[in-house]
C-alpha positions, 0 to 999 in steps of 0.5 A: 915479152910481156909489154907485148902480151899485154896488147894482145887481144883475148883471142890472139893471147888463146892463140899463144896458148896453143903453141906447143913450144914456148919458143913458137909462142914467144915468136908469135907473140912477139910478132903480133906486140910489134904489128900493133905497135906499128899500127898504132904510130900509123893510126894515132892510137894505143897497140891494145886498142886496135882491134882485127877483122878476119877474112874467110882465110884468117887474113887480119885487116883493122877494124873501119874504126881504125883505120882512117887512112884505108891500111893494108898489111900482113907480116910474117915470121920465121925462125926468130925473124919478123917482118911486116909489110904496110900500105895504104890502098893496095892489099899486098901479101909478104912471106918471109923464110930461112933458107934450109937447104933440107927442106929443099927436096924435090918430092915438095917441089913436085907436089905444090910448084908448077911444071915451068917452075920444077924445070927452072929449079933442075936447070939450076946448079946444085948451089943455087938450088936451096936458095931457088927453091925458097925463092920459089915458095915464099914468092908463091906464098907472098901472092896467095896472101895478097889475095887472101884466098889461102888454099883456094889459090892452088900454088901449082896455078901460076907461076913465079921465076927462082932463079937466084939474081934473076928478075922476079916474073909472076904468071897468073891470071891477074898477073896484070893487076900485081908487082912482084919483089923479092928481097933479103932481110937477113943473111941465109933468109929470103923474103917475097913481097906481092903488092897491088898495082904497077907504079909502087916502090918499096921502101925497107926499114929495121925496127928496134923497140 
């Protein structure tokens, strides 16, 4: 964890901090060390020399001084699992959760997913719907990300298909100009990755320090 926390910038260090748990901080921690040590073989350079702008919705982008060949990324983490999303050109939103069945209630569905989506998610057979509504949030947060705009973008606005084993749709205003997947890093987790442009494909990688 240390080799990690020494890369971190004055800011995201004051971050840690705030973290009431240490387990919280170590996550965050470590997910941002690894970002940088990514970044870095990306742009030839040291994990603690990069250095981030923020958008008006805390959206990281590199500094221009960084970022030789136009990056894109954005990373997420859940429950002691990572995961980091990186492009060239195309801005992309990822959203990354443990799939916990208690979480899953309708009361939360209501408030934040859409009325084609509450309906997708009741047609659903009681098994499938923890893992439905995940599917659910992180491809609707995946999407929100992408575009940077946090809760500018209602997540009621637009939709996105749950169904477990079914093809992954998004409905939205610019859904034209976004490619939607969604995919498993780990078992009992789901993650959602929204990329711009129509003609890209993912390609998956585990990291190990």
């Amino acid at each position: 964890m240390r080799q990690f926390e020494a890369t971190l910038s004055t800011d995201e260090k004051a971050r840690s901090e705030r973290f009431h748990f240490a387990r919280d901080r170590d996550h965050f921690v470590a997910a941002r060390g690894i970002l940088r040590q990514l970044l870095a073989s990306y742009t030839q350079s040291s994990p603690a020399e990069l250095q981030f702008n923020y958008g008006a919705q805390k959206k990281p982008a590199l500094r221009a001084k960084n970022m030789p060949a136009a990056l894109r990324f954005n990373l997420s983490h859940s429950h002691g699992l990572a995961i980091f999303a990186i492009s060239e050109k195309r801005e992309l939103g990822i959203d990354l959760e443990l799939i916990q069945p208690r979480f899953a209630a309708d009361g939360i569905a209501e408030r934040y997913f859409s009325s084609r989506e509450l309906a997708e998610l009741r047609a659903l057979p009681p098994e499938k719907t923890a893992e439905g509504f995940f599917l659910c949030w992180t491809r609707k947060e995946a999407y929100v990300k992408a575009h940077g705009a946090g809760l500018h973008i209602p997540l009621d606005s637009f939709d996105v298909t749950l169904t477990p084993g079914g093809p992954e749709r998004l409905c939205s205003t610019d859904s034209e100009r976004w490619s939607l997947r969604s995919f498993e890093p780990a078992s009992q987790y789901v993650g959602a990755i929204v990329g711009e442009g129509k003609s890209w494909r993912a390609s998956y990688w585990d990291w190990t320090p």
